[in-house]
N, C-alpha and C positions, 0 to 999 in steps of 0.2 A: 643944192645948198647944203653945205655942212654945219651939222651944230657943234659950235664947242663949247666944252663941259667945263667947267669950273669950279674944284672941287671947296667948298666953304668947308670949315669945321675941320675936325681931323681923321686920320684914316683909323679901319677897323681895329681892332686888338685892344691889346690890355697895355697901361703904362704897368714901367715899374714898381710904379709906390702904390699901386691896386694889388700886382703880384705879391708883394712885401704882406700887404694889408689881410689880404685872405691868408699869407701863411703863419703870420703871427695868431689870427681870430681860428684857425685849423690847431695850433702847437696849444692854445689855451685849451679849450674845446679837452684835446685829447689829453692835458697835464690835468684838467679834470677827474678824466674816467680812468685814468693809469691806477688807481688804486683799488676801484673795486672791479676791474678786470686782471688785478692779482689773486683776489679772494677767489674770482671764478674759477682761475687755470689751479688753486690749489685744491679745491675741492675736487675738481677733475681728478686731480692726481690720486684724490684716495678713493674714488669710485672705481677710477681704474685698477687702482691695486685691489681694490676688492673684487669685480668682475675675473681679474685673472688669476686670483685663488678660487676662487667661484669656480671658473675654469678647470683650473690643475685639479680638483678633486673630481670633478666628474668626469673627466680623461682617467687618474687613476682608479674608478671605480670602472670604468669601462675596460681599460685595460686590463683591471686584477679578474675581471669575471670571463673576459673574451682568453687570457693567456692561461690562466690559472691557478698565478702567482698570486703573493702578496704584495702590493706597490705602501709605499708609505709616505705623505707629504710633510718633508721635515723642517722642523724650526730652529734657528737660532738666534735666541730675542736680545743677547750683548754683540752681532753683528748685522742684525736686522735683516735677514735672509731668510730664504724658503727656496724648497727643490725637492723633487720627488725621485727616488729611488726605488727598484723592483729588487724582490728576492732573487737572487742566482746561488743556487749550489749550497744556501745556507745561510748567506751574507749580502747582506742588502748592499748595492752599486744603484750608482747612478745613471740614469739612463744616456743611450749612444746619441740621443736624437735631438733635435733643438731645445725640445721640452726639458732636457736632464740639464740645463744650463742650471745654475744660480742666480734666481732673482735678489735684488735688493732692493728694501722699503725706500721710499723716495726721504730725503731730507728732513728733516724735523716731522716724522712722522712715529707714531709709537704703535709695536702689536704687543698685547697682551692677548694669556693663550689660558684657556678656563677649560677645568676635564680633558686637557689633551694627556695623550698616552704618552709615560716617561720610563726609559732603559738606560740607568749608566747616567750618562750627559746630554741624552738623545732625547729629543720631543719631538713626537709626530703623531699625525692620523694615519691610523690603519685602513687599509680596503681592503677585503678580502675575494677570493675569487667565489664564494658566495653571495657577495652582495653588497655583508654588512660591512659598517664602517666605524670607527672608533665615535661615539656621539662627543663632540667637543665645540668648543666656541674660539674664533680668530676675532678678538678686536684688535678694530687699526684706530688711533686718534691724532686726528693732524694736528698742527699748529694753532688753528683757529678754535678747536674744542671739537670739529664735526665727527661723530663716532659713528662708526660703519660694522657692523657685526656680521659674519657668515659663520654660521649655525647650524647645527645638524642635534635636532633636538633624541633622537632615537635613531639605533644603531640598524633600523631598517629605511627609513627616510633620509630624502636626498638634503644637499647642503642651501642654502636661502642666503640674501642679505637682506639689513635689516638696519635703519635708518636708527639711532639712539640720540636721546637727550638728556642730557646733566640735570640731574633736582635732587634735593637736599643729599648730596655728596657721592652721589653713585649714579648710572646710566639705566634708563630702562628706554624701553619701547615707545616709539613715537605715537602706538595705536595704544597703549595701555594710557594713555593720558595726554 
């Protein structure tokens, strides 16, 4: 004996105006958080540039003590750049290697540069192949106000970053208060 089936109701799946439905309640949903996952990806961006000056100085302390040169991390705050440079023969060059690239600050970001060493038009930190380093401060300030500071408070001690807050009209230390 055969049974036959008779299907009532409708088959498996999605209509359309369900598809429609979830991608509209997905597009609201996400026009929601589109904005403060702008804030996020910005603040990234200056962590990041802080971690890779962070970086470029203790490659240049390593290098100036391992080669026996003097390496220098250079600034130029009206093109928002930085790059590191070794003494050769007398006169500092930029290095051959990925590192001696030219970085540049991301978009509406600002460095201001406190006790750095100044030659001419030149501003940089020094490394020397003894150790020490010129002691000086790199703030970066993005858009949003987030202030990022890498610091090297004494010319024997290595470089830190270091989280700042705005109060009554200048930046101090997030542990200072």
């Amino acid at each position: 004996m055969r049974a036959n089936r008779i299907y009532h109701g409708r088959d498996e799946g999605f209509t359309l105006l369900e598809l429609i439905l979830v991608m509209v309640i997905l597009s609201t949903v996400l026009a929601m958080a589109a904005p403060s996952l702008r804030g996020f990806f910005a603040s990234r961006q200056t962590h990041d540039t802080a971690a890779q000056i962070l970086a470029l100085t203790q490659l240049a302390r390593s290098q100036a003590i391992s080669e026996g040169i003097i390496y220098r991390l250079n600034f130029d705050t009206t093109e928002h750049t930085y790059w590191l440079t070794a003494q050769q023969a007398g006169t500092f060059e930029e290095l051959k290697t990925g590192l001696g690239q030219i970085f540049t600050l991301p978009k509406d970001m600002v460095m201001e540069l406190d006790d750095i060493e100044e030659q001419d038009t030149d501003m940089f930190l020094a490394f020397t192949p003894q150790g020490t380093v010129t002691a000086g401060t790199v703030r970066l300030i993005d858009r949003r106000g987030l202030a990022l500071e890498i610091t090297c408070p004494t010319v024997t001690e290595s470089f830190s970053i270091m989280e700042l807050k705005y109060v009554d009209g200048r930046y101090i230390s997030r542990q200072n208060g």
